[in-house]
N, CA, C and O atoms as a GROMACS GRO file, in nm:
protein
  436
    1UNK      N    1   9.822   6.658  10.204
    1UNK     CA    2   9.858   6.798  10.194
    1UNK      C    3   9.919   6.831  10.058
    1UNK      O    4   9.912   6.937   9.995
    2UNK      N    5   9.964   6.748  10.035
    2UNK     CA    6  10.077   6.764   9.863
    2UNK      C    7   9.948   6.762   9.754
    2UNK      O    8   9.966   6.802   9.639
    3UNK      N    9   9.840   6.721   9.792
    3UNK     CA   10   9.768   6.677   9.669
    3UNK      C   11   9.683   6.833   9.675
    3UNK      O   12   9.660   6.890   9.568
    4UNK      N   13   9.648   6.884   9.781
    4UNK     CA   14   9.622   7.030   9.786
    4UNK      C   15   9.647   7.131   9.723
    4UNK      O   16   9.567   7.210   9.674
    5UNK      N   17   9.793   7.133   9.719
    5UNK     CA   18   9.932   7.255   9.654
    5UNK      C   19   9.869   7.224   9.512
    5UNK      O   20   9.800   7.318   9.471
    6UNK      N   21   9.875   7.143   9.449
    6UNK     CA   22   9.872   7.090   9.312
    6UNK      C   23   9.714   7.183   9.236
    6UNK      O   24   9.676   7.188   9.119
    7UNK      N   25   9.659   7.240   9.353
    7UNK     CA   26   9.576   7.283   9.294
    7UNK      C   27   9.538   7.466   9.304
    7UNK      O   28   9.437   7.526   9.267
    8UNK      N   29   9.652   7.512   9.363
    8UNK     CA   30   9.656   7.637   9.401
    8UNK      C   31   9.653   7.705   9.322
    8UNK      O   32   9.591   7.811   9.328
    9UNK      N   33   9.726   7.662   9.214
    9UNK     CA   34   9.702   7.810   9.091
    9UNK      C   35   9.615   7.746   8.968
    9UNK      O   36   9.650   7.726   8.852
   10UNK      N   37   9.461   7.717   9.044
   10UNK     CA   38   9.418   7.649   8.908
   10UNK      C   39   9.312   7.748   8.874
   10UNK      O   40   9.280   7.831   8.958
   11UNK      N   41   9.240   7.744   8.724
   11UNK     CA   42   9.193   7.858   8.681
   11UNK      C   43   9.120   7.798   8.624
   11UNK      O   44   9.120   7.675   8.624
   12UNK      N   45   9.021   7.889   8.545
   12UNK     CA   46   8.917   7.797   8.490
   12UNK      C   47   8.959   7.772   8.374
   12UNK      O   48   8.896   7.682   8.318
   13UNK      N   49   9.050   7.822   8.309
   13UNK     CA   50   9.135   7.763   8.128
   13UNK      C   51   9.166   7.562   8.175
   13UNK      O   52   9.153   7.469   8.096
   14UNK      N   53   9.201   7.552   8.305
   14UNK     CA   54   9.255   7.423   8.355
   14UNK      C   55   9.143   7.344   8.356
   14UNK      O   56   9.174   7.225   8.365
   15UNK      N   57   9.016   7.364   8.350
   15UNK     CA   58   8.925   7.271   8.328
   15UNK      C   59   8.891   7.187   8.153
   15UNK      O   60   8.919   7.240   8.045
   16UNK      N   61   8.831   7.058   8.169
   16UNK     CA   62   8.846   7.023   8.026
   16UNK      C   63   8.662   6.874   8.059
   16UNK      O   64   8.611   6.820   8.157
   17UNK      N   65   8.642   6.873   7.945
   17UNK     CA   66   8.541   6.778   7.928
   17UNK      C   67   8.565   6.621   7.853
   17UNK      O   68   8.561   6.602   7.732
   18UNK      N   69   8.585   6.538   7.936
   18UNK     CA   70   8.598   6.410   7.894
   18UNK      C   71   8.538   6.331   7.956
   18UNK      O   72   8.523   6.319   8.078
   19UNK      N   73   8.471   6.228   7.806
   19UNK     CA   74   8.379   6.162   7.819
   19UNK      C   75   8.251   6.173   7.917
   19UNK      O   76   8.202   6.102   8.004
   20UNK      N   77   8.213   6.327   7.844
   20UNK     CA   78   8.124   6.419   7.933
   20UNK      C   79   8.106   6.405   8.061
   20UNK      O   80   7.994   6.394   8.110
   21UNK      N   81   8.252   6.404   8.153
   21UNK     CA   82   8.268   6.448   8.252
   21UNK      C   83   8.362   6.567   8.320
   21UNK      O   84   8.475   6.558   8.272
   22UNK      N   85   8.356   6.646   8.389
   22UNK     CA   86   8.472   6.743   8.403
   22UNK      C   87   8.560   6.733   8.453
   22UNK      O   88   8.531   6.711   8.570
   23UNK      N   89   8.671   6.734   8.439
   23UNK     CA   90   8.827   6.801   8.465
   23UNK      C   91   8.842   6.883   8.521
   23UNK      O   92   8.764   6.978   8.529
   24UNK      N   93   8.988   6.868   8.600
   24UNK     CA   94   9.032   6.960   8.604
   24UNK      C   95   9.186   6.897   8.618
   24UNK      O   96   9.207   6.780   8.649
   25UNK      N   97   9.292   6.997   8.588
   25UNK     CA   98   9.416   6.937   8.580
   25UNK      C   99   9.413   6.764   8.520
   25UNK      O  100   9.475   6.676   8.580
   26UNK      N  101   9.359   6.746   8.436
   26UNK     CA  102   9.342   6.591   8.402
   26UNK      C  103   9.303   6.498   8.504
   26UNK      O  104   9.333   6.378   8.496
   27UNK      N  105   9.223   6.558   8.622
   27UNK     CA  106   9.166   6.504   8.713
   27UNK      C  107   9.019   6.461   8.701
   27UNK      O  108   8.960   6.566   8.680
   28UNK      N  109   8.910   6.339   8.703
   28UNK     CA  110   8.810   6.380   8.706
   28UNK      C  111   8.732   6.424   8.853
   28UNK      O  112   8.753   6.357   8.954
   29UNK      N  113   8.644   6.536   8.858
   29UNK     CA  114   8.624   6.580   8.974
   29UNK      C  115   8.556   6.501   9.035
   29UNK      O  116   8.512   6.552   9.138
   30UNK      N  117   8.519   6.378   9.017
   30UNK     CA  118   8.464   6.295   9.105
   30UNK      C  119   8.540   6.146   9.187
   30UNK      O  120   8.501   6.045   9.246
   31UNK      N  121   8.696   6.221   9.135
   31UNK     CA  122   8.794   6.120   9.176
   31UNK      C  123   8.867   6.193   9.249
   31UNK      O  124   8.955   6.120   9.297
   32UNK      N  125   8.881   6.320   9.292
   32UNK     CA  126   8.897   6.425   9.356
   32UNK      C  127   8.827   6.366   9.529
   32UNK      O  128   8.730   6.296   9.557
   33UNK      N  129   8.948   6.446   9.631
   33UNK     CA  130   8.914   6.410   9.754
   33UNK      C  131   8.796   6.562   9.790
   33UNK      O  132   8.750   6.637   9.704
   34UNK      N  133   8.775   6.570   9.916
   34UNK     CA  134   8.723   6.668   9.891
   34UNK      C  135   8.798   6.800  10.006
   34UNK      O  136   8.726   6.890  10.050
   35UNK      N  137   8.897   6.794  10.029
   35UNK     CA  138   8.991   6.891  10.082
   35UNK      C  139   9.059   6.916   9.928
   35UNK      O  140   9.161   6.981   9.906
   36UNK      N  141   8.989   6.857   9.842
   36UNK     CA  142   9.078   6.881   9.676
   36UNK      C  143   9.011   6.967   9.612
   36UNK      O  144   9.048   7.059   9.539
   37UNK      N  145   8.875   6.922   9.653
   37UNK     CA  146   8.732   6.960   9.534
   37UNK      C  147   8.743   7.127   9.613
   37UNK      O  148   8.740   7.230   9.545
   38UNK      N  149   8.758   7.127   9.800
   38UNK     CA  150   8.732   7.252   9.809
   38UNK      C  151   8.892   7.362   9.776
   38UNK      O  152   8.876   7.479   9.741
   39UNK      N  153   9.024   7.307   9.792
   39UNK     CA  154   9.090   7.366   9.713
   39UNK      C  155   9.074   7.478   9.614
   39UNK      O  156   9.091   7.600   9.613
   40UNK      N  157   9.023   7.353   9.506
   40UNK     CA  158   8.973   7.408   9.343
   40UNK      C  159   8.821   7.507   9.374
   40UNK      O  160   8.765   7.581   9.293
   41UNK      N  161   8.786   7.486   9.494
   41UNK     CA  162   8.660   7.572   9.506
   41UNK      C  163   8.705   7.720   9.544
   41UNK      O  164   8.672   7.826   9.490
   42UNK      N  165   8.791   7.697   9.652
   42UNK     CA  166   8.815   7.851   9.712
   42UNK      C  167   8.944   7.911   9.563
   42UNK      O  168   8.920   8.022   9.515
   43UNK      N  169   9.010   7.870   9.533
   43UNK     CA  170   9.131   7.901   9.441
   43UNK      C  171   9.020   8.030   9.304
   43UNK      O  172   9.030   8.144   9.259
   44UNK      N  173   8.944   7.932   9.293
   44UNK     CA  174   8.844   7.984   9.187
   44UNK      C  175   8.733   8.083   9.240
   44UNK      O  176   8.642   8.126   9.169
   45UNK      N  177   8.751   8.114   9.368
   45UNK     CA  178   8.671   8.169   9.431
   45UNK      C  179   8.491   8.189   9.445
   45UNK      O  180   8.414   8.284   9.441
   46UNK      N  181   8.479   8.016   9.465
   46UNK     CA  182   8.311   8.011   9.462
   46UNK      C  183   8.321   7.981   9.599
   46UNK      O  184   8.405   7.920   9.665
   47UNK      N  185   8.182   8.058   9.637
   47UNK     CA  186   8.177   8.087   9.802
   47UNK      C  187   8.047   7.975   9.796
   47UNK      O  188   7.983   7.930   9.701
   48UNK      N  189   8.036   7.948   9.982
   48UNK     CA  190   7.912   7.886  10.002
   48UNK      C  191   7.935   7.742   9.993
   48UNK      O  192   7.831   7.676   9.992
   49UNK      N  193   8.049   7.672   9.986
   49UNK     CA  194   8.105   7.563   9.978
   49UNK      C  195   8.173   7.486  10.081
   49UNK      O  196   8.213   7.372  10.057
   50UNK      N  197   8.186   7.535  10.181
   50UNK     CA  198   8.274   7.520  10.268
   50UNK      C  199   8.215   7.376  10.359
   50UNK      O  200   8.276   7.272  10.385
   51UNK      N  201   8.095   7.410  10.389
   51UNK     CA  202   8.011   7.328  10.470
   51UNK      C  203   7.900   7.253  10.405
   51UNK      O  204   7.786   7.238  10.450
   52UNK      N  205   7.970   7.187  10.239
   52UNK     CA  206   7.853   7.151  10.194
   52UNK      C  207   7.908   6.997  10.159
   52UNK      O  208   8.020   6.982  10.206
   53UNK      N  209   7.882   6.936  10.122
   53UNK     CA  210   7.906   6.782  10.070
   53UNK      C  211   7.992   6.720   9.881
   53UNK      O  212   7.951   6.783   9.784
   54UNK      N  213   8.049   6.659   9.866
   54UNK     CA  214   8.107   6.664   9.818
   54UNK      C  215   8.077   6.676   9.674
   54UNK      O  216   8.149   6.747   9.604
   55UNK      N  217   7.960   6.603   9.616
   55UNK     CA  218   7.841   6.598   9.557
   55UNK      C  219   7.801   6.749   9.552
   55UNK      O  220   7.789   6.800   9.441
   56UNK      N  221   7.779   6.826   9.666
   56UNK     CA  222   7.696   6.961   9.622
   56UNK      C  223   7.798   7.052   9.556
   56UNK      O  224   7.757   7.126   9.467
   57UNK      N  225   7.963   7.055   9.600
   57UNK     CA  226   8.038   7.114   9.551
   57UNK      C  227   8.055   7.083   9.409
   57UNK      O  228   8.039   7.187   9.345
   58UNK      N  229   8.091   6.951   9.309
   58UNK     CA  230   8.096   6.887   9.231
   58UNK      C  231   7.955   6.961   9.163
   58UNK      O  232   7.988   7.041   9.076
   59UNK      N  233   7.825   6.954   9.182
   59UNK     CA  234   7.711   7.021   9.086
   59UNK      C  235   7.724   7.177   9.087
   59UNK      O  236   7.660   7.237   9.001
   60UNK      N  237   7.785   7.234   9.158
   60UNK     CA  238   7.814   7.386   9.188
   60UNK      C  239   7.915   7.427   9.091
   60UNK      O  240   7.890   7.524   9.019
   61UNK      N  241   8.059   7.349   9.076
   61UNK     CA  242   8.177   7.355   8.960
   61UNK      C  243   8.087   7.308   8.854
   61UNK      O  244   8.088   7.400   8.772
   62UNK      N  245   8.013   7.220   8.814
   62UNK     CA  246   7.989   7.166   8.694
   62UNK      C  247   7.833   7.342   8.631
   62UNK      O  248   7.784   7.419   8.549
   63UNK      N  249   7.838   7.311   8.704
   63UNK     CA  250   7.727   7.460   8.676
   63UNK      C  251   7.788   7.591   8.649
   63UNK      O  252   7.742   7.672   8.568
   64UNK      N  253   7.887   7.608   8.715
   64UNK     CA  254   7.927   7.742   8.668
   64UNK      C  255   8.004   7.764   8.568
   64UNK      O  256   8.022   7.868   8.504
   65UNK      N  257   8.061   7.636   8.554
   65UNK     CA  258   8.150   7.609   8.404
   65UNK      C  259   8.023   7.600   8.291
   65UNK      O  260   8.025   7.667   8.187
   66UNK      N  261   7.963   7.549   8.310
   66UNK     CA  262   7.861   7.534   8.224
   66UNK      C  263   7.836   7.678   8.184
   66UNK      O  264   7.853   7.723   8.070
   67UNK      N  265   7.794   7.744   8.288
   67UNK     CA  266   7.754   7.892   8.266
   67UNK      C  267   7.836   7.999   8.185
   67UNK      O  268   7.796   8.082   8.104
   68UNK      N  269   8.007   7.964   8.246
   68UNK     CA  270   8.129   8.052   8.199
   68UNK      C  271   8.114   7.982   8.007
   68UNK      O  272   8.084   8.059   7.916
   69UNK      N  273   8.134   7.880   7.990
   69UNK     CA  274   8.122   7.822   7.879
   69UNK      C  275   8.047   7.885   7.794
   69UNK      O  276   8.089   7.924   7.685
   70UNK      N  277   7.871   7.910   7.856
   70UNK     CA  278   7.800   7.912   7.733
   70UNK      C  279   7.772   8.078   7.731
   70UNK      O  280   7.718   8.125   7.630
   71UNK      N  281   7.799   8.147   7.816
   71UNK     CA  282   7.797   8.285   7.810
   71UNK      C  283   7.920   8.371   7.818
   71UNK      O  284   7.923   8.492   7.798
   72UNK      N  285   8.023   8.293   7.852
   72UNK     CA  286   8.155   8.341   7.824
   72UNK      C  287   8.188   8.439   7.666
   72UNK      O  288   8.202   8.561   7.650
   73UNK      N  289   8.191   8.344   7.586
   73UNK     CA  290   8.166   8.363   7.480
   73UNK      C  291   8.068   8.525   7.442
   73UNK      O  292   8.100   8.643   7.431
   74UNK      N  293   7.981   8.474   7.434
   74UNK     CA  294   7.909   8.648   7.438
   74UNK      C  295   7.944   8.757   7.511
   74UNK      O  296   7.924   8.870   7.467
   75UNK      N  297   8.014   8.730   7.662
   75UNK     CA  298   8.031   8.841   7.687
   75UNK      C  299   8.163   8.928   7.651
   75UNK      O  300   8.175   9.050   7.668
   76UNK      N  301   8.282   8.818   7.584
   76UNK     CA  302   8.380   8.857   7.491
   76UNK      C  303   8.325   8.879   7.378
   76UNK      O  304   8.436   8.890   7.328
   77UNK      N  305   8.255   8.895   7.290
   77UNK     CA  306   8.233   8.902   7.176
   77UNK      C  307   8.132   9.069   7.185
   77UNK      O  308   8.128   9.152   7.093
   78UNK      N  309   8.060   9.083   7.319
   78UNK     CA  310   8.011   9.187   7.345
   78UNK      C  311   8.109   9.325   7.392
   78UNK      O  312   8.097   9.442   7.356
   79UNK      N  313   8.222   9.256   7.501
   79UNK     CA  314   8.358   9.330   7.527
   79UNK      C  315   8.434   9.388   7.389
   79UNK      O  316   8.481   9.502   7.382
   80UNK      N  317   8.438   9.286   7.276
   80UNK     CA  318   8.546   9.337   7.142
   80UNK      C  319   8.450   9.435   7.080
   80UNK      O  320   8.505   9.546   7.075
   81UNK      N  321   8.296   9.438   7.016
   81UNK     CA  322   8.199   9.549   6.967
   81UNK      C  323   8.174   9.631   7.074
   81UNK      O  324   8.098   9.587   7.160
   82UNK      N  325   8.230   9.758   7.091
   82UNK     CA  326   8.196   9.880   7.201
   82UNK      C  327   8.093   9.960   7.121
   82UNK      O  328   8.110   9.987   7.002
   83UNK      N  329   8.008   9.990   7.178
   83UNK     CA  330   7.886  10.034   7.094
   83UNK      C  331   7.881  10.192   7.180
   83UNK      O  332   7.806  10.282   7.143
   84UNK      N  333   7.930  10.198   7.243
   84UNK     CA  334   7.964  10.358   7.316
   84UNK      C  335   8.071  10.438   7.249
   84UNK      O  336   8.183  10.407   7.209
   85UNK      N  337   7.994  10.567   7.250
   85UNK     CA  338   8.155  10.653   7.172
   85UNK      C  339   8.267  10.656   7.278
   85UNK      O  340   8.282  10.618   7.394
   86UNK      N  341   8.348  10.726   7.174
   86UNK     CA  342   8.469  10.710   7.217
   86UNK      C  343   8.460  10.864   7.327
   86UNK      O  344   8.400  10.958   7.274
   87UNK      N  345   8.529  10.895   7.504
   87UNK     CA  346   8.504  10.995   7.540
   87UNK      C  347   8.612  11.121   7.492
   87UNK      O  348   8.733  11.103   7.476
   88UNK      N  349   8.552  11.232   7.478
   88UNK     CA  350   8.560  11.319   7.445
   88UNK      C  351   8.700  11.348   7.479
   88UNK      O  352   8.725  11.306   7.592
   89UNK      N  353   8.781  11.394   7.432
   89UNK     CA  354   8.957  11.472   7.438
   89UNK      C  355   8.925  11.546   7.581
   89UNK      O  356   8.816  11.600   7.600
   90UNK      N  357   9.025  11.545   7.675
   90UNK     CA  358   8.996  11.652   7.814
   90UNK      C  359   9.012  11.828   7.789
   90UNK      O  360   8.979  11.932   7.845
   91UNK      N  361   9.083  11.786   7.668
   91UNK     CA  362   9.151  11.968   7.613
   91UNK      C  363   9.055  12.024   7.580
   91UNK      O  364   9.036  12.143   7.607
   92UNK      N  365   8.962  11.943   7.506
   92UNK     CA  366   8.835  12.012   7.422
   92UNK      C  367   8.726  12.048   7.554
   92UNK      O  368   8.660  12.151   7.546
   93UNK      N  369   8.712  11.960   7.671
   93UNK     CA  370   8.643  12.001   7.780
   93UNK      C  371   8.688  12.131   7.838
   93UNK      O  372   8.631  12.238   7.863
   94UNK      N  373   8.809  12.084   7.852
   94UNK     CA  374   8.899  12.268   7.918
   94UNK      C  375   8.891  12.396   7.854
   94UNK      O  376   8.886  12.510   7.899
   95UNK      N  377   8.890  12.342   7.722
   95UNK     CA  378   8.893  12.465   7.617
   95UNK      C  379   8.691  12.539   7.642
   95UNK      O  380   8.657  12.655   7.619
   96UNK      N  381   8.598  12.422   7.694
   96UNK     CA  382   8.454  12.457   7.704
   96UNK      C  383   8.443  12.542   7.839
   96UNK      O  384   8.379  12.647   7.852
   97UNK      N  385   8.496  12.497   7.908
   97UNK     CA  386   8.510  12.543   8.047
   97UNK      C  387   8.565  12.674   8.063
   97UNK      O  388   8.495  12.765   8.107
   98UNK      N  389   8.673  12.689   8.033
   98UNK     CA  390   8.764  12.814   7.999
   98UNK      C  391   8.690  12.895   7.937
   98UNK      O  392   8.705  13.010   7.977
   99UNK      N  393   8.573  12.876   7.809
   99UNK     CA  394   8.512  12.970   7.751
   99UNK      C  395   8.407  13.043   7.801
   99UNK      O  396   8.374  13.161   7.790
  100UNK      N  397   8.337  12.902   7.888
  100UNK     CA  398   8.252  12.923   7.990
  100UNK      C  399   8.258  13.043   8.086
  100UNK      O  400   8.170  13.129   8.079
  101UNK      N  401   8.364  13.052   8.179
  101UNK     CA  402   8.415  13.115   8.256
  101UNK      C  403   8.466  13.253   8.249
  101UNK      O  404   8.441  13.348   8.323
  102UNK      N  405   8.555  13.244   8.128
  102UNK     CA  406   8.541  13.383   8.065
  102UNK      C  407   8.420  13.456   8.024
  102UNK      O  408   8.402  13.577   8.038
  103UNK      N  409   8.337  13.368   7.971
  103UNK     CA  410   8.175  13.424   7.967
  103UNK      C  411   8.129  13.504   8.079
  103UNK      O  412   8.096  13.623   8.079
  104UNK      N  413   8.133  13.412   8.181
  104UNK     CA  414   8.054  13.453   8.263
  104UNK      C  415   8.126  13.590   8.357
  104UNK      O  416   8.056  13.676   8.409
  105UNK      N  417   8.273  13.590   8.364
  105UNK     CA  418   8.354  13.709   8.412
  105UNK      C  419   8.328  13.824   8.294
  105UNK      O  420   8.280  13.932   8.330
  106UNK      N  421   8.354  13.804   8.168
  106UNK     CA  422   8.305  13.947   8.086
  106UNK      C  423   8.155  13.957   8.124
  106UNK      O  424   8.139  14.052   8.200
  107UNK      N  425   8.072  13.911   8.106
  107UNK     CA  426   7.948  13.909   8.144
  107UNK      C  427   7.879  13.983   8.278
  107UNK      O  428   7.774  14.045   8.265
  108UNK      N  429   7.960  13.969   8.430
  108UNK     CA  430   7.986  14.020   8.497
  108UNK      C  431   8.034  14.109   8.548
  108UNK      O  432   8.033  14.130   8.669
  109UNK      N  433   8.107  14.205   8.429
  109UNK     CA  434   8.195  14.331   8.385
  109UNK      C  435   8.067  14.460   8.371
  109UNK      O  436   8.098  14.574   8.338
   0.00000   0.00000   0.00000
């Protein structure tokens, strides 16, 4: 049960690659029990694990890190360049609206 807790607030910054194997907390995940492996599974919130083998969980973490790793990256680098304008002031909408409206009441005169 103690070896459980140890893994409650783990995140994916807590993972690491040695001797091209994965980590986590300086653990390798294949020395990991697997009331450990699913811990680090639900904490991180990958579903579909629950009822699978210890091995399938272990290629499931090693894959999605893989994934966060190599597209992580781009999608921060896509997050910092905003290629959308900036939206419009609300005053300048009110001030359209307001003109609008008056339009259409003199108009209606």
């Amino acid at each position: 049960m103690e070896a459980a807790r140890q893994f409650d607030n783990v995140t994916w910054a807590d993972f690491g690659i040695v001797n091209d194997e994965l980590t986590v907390c300086d653990h390798n995940l294949r020395s990991l029990k697997y009331k450990d492996l699913w811990a680090v599974c639900s904490q991180l919130k990958i579903w579909g694990v629950k009822n699978t083998t210890k091995e399938q969980m272990i290629k499931k973490l090693v894959f999605i890190h893989q994934v966060k790793t190599r597209y992580g990256k781009t999608s921060e680098a896509l997050e910092s360049t905003l290629t959308r304008k900036e939206p419009q002031c609300p005053f300048r909408l009110l001030n359209i609206c307001f003109t609008l409206h008056q339009f259409h009441k003199n108009s209606a005169s």
